[in-house]
Structure formats: structure tokens, C-alpha cells
C-alpha positions in Angstrom: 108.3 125.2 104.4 109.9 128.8 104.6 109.3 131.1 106.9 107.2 133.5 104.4 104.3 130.8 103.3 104.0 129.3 107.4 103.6 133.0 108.5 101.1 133.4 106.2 99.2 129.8 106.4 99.2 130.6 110.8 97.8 133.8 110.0 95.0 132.9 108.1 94.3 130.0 110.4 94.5 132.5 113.4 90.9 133.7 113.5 88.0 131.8 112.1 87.0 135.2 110.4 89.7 135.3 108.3 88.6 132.8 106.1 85.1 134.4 105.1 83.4 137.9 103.4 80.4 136.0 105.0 79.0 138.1 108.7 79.5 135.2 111.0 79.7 136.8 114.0 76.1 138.4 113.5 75.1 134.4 113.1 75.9 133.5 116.6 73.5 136.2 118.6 70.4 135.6 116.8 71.0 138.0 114.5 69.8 137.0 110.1 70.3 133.6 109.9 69.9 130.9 113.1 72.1 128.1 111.7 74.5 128.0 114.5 71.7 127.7 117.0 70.5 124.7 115.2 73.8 123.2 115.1 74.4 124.1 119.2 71.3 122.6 120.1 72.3 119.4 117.7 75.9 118.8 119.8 73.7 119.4 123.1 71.4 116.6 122.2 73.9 114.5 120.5 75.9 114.3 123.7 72.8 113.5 125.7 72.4 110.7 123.2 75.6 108.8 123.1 75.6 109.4 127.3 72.9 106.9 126.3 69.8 108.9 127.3 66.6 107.3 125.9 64.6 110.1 123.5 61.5 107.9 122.9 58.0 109.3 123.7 56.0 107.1 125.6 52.2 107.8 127.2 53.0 105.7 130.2 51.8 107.2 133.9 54.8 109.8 134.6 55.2 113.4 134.9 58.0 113.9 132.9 60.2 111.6 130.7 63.7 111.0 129.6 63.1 113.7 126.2 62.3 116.1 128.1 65.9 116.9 129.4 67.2 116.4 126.3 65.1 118.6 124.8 66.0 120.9 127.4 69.5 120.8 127.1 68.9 121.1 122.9 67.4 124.4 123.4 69.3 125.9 126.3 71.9 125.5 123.9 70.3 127.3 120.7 69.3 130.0 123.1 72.8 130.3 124.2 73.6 130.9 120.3 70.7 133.8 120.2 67.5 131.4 118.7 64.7 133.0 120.2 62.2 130.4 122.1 60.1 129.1 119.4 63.2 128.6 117.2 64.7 127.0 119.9 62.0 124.7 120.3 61.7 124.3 116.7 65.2 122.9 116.6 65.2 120.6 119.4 62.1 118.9 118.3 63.2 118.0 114.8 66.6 117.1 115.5 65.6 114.6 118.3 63.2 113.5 115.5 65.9 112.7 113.6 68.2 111.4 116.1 65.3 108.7 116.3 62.1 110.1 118.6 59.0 109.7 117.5 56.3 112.8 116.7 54.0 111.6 119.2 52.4 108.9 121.6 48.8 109.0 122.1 46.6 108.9 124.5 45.5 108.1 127.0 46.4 111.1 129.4 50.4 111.2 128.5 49.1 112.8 125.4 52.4 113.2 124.5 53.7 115.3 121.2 57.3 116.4 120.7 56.5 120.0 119.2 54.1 120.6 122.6 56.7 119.3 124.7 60.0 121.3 123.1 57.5 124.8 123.1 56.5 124.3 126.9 59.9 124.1 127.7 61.1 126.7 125.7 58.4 129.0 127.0 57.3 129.9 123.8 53.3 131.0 123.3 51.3 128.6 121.0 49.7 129.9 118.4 49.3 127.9 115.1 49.7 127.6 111.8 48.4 130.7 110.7 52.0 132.7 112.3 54.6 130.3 110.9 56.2 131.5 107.6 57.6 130.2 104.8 61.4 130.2 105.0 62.6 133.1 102.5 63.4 132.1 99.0 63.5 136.1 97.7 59.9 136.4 99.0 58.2 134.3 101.7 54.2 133.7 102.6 53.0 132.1 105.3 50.6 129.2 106.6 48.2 131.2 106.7 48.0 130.4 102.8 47.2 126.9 104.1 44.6 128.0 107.0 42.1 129.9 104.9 41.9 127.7 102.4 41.0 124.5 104.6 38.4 126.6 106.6 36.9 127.8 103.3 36.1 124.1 101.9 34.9 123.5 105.7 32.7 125.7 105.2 31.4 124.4 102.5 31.4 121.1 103.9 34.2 119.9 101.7 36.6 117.7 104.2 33.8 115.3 105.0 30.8 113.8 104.1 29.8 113.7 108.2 27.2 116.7 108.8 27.9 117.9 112.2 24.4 118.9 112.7 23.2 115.1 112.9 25.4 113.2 115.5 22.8 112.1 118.4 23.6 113.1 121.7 26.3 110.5 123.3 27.9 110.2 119.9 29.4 113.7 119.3 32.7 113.8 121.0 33.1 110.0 122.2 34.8 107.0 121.6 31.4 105.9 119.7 32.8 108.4 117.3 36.2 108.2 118.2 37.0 104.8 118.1 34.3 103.4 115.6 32.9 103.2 112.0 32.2 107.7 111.9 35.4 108.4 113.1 38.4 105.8 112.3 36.6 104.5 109.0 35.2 107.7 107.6 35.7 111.1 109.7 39.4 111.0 110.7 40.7 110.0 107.2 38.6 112.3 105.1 39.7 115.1 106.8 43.3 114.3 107.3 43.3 113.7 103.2 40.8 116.4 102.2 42.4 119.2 104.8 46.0 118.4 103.9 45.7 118.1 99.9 43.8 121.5 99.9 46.7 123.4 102.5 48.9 122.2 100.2 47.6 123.3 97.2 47.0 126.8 98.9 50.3 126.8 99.9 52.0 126.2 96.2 49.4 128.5 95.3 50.4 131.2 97.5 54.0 130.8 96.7 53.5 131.5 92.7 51.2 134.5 93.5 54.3 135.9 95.6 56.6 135.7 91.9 58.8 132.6 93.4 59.6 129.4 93.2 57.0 127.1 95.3 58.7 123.9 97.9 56.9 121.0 97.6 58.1 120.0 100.6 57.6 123.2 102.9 54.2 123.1 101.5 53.6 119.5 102.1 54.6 120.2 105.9 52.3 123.2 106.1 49.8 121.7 104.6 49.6 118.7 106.7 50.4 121.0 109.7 47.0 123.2 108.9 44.7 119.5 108.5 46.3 118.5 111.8 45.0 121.6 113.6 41.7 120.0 112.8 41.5 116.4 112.6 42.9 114.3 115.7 46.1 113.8 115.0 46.8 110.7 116.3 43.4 109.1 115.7 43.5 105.4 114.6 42.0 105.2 111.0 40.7 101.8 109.5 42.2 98.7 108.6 42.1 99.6 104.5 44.7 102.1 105.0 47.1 100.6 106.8 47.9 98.1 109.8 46.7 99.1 113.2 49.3 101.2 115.3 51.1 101.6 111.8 49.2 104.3 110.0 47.0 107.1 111.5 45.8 110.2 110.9 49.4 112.4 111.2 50.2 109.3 108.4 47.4 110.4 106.1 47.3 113.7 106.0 51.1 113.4 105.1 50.3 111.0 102.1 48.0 113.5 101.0 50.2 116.3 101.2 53.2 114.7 99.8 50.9 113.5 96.9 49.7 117.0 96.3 53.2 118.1 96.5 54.3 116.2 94.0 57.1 114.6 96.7 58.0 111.1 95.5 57.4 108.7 98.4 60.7 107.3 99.7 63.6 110.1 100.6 67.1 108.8 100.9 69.4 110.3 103.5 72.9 112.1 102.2 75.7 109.7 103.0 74.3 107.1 105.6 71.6 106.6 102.1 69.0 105.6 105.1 65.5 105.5 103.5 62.4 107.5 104.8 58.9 107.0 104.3 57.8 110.4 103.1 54.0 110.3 104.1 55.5 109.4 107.7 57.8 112.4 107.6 55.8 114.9 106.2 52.9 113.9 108.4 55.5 113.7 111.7 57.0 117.3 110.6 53.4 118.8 110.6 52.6 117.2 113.9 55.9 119.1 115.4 54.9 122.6 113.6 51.3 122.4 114.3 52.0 123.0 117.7 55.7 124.4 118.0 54.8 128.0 118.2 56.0 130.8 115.9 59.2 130.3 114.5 60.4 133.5 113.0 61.6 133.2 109.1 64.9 132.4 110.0 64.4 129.8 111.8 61.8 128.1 109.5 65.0 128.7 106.9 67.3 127.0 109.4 64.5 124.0 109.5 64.0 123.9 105.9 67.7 123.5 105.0 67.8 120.8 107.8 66.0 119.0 104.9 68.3 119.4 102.5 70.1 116.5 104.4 67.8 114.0 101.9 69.7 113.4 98.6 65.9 114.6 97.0 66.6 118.0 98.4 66.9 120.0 95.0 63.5 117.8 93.7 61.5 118.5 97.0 62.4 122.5 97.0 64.0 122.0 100.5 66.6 124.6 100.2 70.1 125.2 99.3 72.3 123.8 101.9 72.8 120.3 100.0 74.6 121.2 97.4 75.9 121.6 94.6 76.3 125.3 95.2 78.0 126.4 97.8 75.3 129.0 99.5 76.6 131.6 102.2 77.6 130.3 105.5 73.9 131.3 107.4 72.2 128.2 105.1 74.8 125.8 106.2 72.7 123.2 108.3 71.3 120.3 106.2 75.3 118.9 107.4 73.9 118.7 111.1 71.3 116.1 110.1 73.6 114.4 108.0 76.4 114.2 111.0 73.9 113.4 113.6 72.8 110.3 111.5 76.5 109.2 110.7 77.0 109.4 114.1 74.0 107.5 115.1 75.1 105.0 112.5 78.8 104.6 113.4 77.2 104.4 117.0 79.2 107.4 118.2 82.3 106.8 116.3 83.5 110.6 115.2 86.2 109.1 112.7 84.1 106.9 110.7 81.4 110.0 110.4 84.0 112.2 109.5 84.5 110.3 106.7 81.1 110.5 105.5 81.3 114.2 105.5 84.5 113.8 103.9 82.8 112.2 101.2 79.9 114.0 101.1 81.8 117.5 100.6 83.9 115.7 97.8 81.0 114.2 95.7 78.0 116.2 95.6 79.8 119.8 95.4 80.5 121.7 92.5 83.9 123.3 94.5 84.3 120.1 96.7 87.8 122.1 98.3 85.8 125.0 98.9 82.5 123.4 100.0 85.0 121.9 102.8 86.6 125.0 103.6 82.9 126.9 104.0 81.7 124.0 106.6 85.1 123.8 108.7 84.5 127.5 109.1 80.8 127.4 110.1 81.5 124.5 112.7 84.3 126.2 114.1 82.5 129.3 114.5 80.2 127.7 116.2 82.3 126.1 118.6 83.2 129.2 119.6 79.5 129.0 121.6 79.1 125.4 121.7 81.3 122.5 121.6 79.6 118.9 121.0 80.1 115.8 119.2 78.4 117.6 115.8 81.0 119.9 115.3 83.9 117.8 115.9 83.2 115.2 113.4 82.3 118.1 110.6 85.8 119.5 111.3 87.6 116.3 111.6 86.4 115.4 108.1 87.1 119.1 106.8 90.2 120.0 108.5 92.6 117.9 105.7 91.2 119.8 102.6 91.0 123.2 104.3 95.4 122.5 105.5 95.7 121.4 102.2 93.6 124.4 100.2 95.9 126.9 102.4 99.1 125.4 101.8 98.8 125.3 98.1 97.5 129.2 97.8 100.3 130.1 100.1 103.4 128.0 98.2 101.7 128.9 95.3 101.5 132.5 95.9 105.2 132.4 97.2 106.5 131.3 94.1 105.0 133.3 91.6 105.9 136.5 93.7 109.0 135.0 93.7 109.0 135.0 89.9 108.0 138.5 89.6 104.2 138.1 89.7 101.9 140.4 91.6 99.5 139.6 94.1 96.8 140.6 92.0 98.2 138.2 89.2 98.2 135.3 91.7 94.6 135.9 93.1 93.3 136.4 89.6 95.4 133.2 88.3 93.5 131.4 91.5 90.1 132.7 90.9 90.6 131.5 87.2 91.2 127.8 88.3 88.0 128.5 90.7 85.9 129.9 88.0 87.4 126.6 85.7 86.0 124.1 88.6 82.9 125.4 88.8 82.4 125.1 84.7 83.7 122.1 84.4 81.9 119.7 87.7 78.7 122.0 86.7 78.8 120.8 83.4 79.2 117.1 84.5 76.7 116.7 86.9 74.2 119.0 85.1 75.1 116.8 82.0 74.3 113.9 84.0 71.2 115.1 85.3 69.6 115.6 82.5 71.3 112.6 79.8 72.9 115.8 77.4 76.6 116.4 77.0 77.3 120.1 78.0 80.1 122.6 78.4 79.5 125.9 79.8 81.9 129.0 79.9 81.2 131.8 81.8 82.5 134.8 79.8 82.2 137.7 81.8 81.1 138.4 85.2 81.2 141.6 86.5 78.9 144.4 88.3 76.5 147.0 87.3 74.6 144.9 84.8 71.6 147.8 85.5 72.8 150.2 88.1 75.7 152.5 87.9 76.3 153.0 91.6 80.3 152.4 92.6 79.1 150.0 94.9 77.6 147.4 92.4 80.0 148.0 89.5 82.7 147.1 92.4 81.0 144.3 93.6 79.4 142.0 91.2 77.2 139.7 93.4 74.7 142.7 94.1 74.1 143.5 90.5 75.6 140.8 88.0 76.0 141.4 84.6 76.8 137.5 83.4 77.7 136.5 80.0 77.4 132.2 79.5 78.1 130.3 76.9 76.5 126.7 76.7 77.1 123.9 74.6 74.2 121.5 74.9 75.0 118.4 72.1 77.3 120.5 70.2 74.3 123.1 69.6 76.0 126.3 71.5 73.8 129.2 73.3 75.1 133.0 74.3 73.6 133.8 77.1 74.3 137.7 77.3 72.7 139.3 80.2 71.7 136.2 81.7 70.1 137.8 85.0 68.8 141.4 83.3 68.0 140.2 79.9 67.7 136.4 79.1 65.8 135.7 82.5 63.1 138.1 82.3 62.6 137.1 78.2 62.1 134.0 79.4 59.8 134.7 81.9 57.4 136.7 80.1 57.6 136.1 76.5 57.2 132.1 77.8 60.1 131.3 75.7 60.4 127.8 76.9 63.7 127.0 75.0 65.3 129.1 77.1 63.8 127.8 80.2 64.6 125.0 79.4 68.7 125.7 79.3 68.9 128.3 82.1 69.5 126.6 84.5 72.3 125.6 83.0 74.3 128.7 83.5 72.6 130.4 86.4 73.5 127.0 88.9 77.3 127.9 87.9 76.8 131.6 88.1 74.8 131.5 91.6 77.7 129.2 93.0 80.4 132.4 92.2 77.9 135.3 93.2 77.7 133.6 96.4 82.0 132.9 96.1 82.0 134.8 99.8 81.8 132.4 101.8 85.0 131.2 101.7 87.9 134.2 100.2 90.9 132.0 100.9 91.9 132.9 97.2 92.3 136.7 98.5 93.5 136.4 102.0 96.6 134.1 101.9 98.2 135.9 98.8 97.8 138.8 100.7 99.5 137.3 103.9 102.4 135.9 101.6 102.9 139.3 100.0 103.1 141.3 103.3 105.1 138.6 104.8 107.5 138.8 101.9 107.7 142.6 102.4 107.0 142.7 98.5 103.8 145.4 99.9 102.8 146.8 103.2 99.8 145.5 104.9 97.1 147.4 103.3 98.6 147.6 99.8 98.6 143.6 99.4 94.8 143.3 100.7 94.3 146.5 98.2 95.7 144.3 95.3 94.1 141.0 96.2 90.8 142.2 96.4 91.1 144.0 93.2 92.6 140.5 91.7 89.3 138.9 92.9 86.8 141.0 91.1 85.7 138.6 89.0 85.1 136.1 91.6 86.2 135.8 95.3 85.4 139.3 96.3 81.6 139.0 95.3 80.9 140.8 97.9 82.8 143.7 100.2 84.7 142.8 103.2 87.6 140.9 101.8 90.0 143.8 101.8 89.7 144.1 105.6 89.8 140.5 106.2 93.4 140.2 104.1 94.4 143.4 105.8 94.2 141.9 109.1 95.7 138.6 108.5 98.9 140.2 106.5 99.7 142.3 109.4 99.6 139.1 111.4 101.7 137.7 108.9 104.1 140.6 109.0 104.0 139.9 113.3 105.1 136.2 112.8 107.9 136.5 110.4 109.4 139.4 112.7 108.7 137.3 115.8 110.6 134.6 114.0 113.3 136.8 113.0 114.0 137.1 116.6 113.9 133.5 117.5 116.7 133.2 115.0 
């Protein structure tokens, strides 16, 4: 290797920020997005778990059990990262559900629930339903969606045929209710089923009245969440529903939501392809949000995309942190789930998991090198707050492709200014072969999904599609102007204007042949307006230029960001980034020069 293409490859490996457009450092202080908090609070737990600490609740006779330091630990360690105490909790409580607690163990006076447990020790006030949003998809709502509608059919005496008004004195209130015919038989499961089918058909409701998109699976977990507020959640229920200790009333209210929700009934985890019963999740999740607090957006963004760990996460509405596009750096955290599980199924072993990430980044990406790049970023960054057993096994199993993606730019870019190229030619020349990826694994997997044979080409994509501000005709991601043409069984589609002309036509003229092929060119367009995340394209060319002394510092991360118009530089930033790792560059070679 010469001297010009290592100086540039130790630059751009020199700071973690180098490698990103995307504001990291505003991720790891609670400020937008909470994903490294969720991913400190996973290696704290994880390391509490392979010490071999037991996480099961239990309602035997002690003041405190084993969970409760590791729940501790989990969100000392979010806080550490900014999550405020309700986040904090939120995160500790599901990721020590998936590292293998259980929601809850009954009664008698250990009346023990996970969610209670990780909000007392976070310190955060309870207060329901009613105050937990929506994660933000454009717009958000809120439980409350959920809450009114449930109370409105109680009202109306909807969620059970039991009149209040007639239980004798000695009934009301006791196990003659509790633990008999009225309430395991009839009470408990009417209102777990009634309760969480209606919350979550006020919740999709809700989320259509705000113009977007509704998650089955969000709503599902609200929904049950709201009917769990009510009913005893962890009532027995009779025999017809489902073996004693097996099925209760957390259990029903989640078939009922899940069945509302549309949410087929067994989820498959990414890579360790562990099944789940989805009435058991759903109704577990809404035990743990029923009493967790008041998660801010953010955080309930950060738990969504934990979901996105299930291979269903695309069918389910879970979020975007599963793949196949790449979203900005703040969404990555459906990858702690899968880790944690890898781990748990390896039994600690942070090689073997690594290669399950490795695979997982490969296959289910449309930019696999990039998708790699984008997570060894995140879990470095948030090493930089806290280390664990998480972080090192995501990196591990990125840290070949990202070598190997830097490398390439930087020989690359080393010969072809060699040759007489500039550095704008090179990052345009790299962008071109990202923009070709993108078309072409789009095209297969979108073909696959839906049996057609499709090709798409994305023939322009550039800013100011409705504004004429320098900002967005400079930067295309704020205001894309998108030209796609699709091939669908040989029958080809322009798609001009596919965000400010084709989209809206759709939308309100109901032309369902075009909704029907959309989605076909705005998945490959979203995965470039988001492109970054990761602007290795822009900042190693510009290291290799500087290094090579073909242009001063500023006047190769000038020319690179103006070669990555169309793609990399989606977003501002990258100029500053390359800036700063050329003059590094330009600091190693002369520090070499002086060694020799």
C-alpha cells in the first residue's frame, strides 16, 4: 500500500465522525433520537447476564430480586447516554424481556411486573397510557387514541356483559369473583378481548386521521396496553382458552389486538430465526407500557425499531431499522435485539454472533457494504459512552466490510487521480456504482416479494423539485425531484416527479395502478435520500487527493461534495467532514516524510 492511500484510509478511520453527514454526537446526550441509550443499557444488562445473573421474575417472599440490579445497571447506563428516566426504564424492561424475563409474576403480594419494577427504579412518575406516544412516522398520535375509545364502549357497557350494579355484597372485589365462573370464565376475558380489539382499532384509526401510515404492531401494543389498564392483568381466565398458568388475561388481550391488527400470529427473529408467539408478545409488551411511565417520542421510536429485530418487521409497521433501506444512524436499534439474542444463543460467544450480524448486514440490505459501514459507526459511537458485549460483537462482524469498503475507495481513488481523473469524477464514478446497487438488489428483492420480474432506473435525482431556495436545490434529500423508470414484466412506467407529482395523484385521484407500483421506486429512492449515513464515497477521495497534494485541504472536500450531489451528500455536512479528514491526511504523509 503507498503512502498516499494508508494516509488517507488512517484518516478516515481517525474519528468515528468522519464516516457520517449523520449528527451523532447530538445522539449520545439525549438529544433527537435515543438509540445509543438503548444500545448502552443493552451491553450493561448483557454483561450482567453472561456474569450469569438470573433475570426471572418470581412472586416469592423477598424484598428485592436478582432483575432488579440488572435493571438497574440497564438504565444507569441509558441515562449515562442522555435517555431520560422513563426512556430508560422503557429500555431496560424490554431488553431484559428479550434477553429472556418474563412480563410479570402474579400474585400473591410479590405482585411483580417488569415495567413497574424498571420505572420505580428509574424514578420515573406513572401515569398511563393516555401520555405515551406513537413513535414518529412524519406525524405521531398518541394512546390516548386507545384510552377514549375503550372508556366510551365502557360506558356503554360494551366490554362485558357483567352489570356492575348487580354483584351482592362479598362478591364485588373477591376471589368469588376473582377466581371463579364471573371473573376467570366471563369478566376477565371479555374485557381483555373487547378492551384491546377496540384500542386497537382506535389506534389505526387515529393514525389514518393524522394523513400516515398506521403500525399494526404499535397499535396492537397500545391497544392491549389501554385493556390492561382495566382488566387484571394477570388474571387466570378459563380452561376453553388455554391451559392453566399458560394463557391469561395479558395473553388475551394480546390475541385480540394482534387479531385486530392484522399481525399474523408467529414472528420469527432476524438471524437466530427464533419463533414468538405474537398474542404472548403483544400482550407482554402492553403489560411493560401500561405501567412504564411516559416515554417521550423518541424513545417509543427507539422501542419501536427494537421490533424491527422480527423478520415480519416491514408487514407489522415496526419501523425502519430492519432493512432493506438503510435509515439514518438515530433508527439503528432493531441490531441490539438481534445481537443480544445471538449472543444468548451462541451462549456468550461474540465470534459466532458476529457472524450472524455479518450475515444479517449482507442478506437483508439493499447496500449490504454500506448497511455494514452505518452499524460499525453507530456501535462505535456508542462505545465512546458505553462499552459492553453488544457493541463488540456488532463491530466484530462489521469491521471486515467497513476495512475493506475504505480500502477500495481509497486505491481506487489513488489510481484514477493517478490517471488524470478528478476528485469529483471519482466520487461521482463511486456514487454511480452506489446508485447501480441500490437498483439492482431493490429490484431483486422487490421482484421477489411480490412474484414480478422488475428493473428500475433512477433517472434523475436532484433538489428543488418545489422550492427554489439554494439550500434544497443543493441538497436533494430535503426537496427531491426523482425521476424512476420501472419495468414490471416488460410493461415499463415513467415515474416523473415521483414525490411532487405521481404520489399526490395517486393519493387523491385513488389511482390504484399507481399505488400499486410505487413502492417500487420510492423503497430505492428513500434508501439514497437517506445516503448520509454513511459518506465514505466523499470523504476518502478527498483524503487521497489532499494526501496526493493534487488540491489543498478545502478544495478536495469542495470537489467531492459537489461529485456527490446526486447521492452521498444528500444532506449538508459532508464538505466539513472530508475537510477534516484531508488535512489529517496531509498530517500523516508529512509525518511519514519525516520518518523516512
Amino acid at each position: 500500500m503507498n503512502n498516499e492511500v494508508y494516509a488517507a484510509v488512517m484518516a478516515s478511520i481517525s474519528g468515528i465522525q468522519n464516516l457520517t453527514n449523520d449528527r451523532i454526537e447530538a445522539l449520545t446526550k439525549g438529544h433527537g433520537m435515543t438509540n445509543i441509550g438503548a444500545m448502552c443499557a443493552a451491553n450493561a444488562i448483557a454483561t450482567e447476564l453472561f456474569r450469569g445473573a438470573n433475570i426471572t421474575l418470581t412472586d416469592e417472599d423477598s424484598g428485592s430480586l436478582e432483575i432488579d440490579h440488572v435493571l438497574k445497571k440497564g438504565i444507569e447506563a441509558a441515562e449515562e447516554a442522555g435517555a431520560s428516566p422513563a426512556n430508560a426504564a422503557l429500555f431496560a424492561a424490554t431488553i431484559c424481556y428479550f434477553a429472556g424475563s418474563n412480563a410479570q409474576a402474579g400474585v400473591p403480594a410479590g405482585n411483580r411486573k417488569i415495567g413497574a419494577l424498571a420505572r420505580m427504579i428509574a424514578g420515573a412518575d406513572r401515569t398511563g397510557v393516555i401520555a405515551i406516544p406513537t413513535p414518529k412516522s412524519n406525524n405521531k398520535v398518541s394512546g390516548f387514541a386507545a384510552v377514549q375509545a375503550i372508556y366510551s364502549a365502557m360506558a356503554e357497557g360494551k366490554l362485558t356483559k357483567i352489570d356492575g350494579r348487580k354483584l351482592p355484597l362479598g362478591v364485588a372485589g373477591g376471589p368469588l369473583y376473582g377466581h371463579n365462573t364471573l371473573g376467570e370464565d366471563i369478566g376477565f376475558p371479555e374485557v381483555s378481548m373487547n378492551a384491546a380489539k377496540i384500542g386497537t382499532e382506535a389506534m389505526m384509526q387515529a393514525y389514518w386521521g393524522a394523513g400516515i401510515s398506521a403500525s399494526p404492531i404499535i397499535s396492537a401494543v397500545l391497544g392491549a396496553a389501554a385493556a390492561l389498564e382495566i382488566v387484571h392483568p394477570d388474571a387466570f381466565v378459563g380452561e376453553e382458552y388455554g391451559g392453566f398458568f399458560d394463557v391469561n388475561s395479558a395473553y388475551l388481550a394480546g390475541k385480540a389486538a394482534c387479531q385486530a391488527a392484522g399481525i399474523p400470529e408467529k414472528l420469527h427473529m432476524r438471524g437466530t430465526d427464533e419463533e414468538y408467539d405474537s398474542f404472548r408478545l403483544v400482550g407482554d409488551l402492553g403489560v411493560i407500557l401500561k405501567d412504564i411511565g411516559a416515554p417521550t417520542v423518541v424513545g417509543m421510536m427507539s422501542f419501536g425499531e427494537m421490533l424491527c429485530a422480527f423478520k415480519e418487521s416491514v408487514e407489522i409497521g415496526a419501523g425502519f431499522s430492519g432493512g432493506p433501506i438503510m435509515p439514518p444512524l438515530g433508527h439503528m436499534t432493531a441490531d441490539t435485539i438481534i445481537t443480544l439474542r445471538s449472543l444468548i444463543k451462541f451462549e456468550g460467544d461474540i465470534e459466532q454472533a458476529a457472524d450472524v450480524i455479518a450475515e444479517v448486514k449482507k442478506n437483508e440490505w439493499l447496500d449490504p457494504e454500506i448497511a455494514a459501514v452505518a452499524l460499525n459507526t453507530i456501535a462505535r459511537k456508542t462505545e465512546q459512552v458505553r462499552r459492553g458485549p453488544i457493541t463488540r460483537t456488532m463491530i466484530l462482524g462489521t469491521d471486515g466490510v467497513r476495512s475493506a469498503a475504505i480500502v477500495r475507495r481509497a486505491k481506487k481513488a489513488y489510481e484514477d487521480i493517478k490517471s488524470g481523473k478528478s476528485v469529483e469524477d471519482v466520487v461521482k464514478e463511486l456514487d454511480l456504482e452506489r446508485k447501480k446497487t441500490v437498483e439492482t438488489r431493490a429490484a431483486a428483492m422487490l421482484g421477489a416479494m411480490t412474484g414480478h420480474e422488475v428493473r428500475i432506473e433512477i433517472t434523475k435525482m436532484v433538489g428543488g423539485a418545489r422550492r427554489s431556495h439554494p439550500f434544497t436545490t443543493s441538497y436533494y434529500g430535503f426537496d427531491t425531484d426523482a425521476d424512476v423508470k420501472l419495468t414490471v414484466d416488460g410493461r415499463t412506467f415513467e415515474l416523473l416527479g415521483l414525490g411532487q407529482n405521481v404520489i399526490p395523484d395517486a393519493i387523491f385521484n385513488d389511482r390504484k395502478e399507481l399505488l400499486e407500483i410505487i413502492p417500487l421506486a420510492a423503497i430505492p429512492v428513500c434508501e439514497l435520500q437517506l445516503s448520509g449515513h454513511s459518506i465514505i464515497n466523499i470523504t476518502v477521495p478527498a483524503a487521497v487527493a489532499a494526501a496526493m497534494k493534487v488540491a489543498d485541504p478545502k478544495e478536495a472536500a469542495k470537489l467531492a461534495e459537489k461529485g456527490g450531489k446526486s447521492c452521498s451528500a444528500a444532506i449538508p455536512g459532508a464538505r466539513e467532514k472530508a475537510t477534516d479528514v484531508a488535512k489529517l491526511a496531509v498530517r500523516i504523509m508529512k509525518s511519514m516524510e519525516c520518518i523516512e
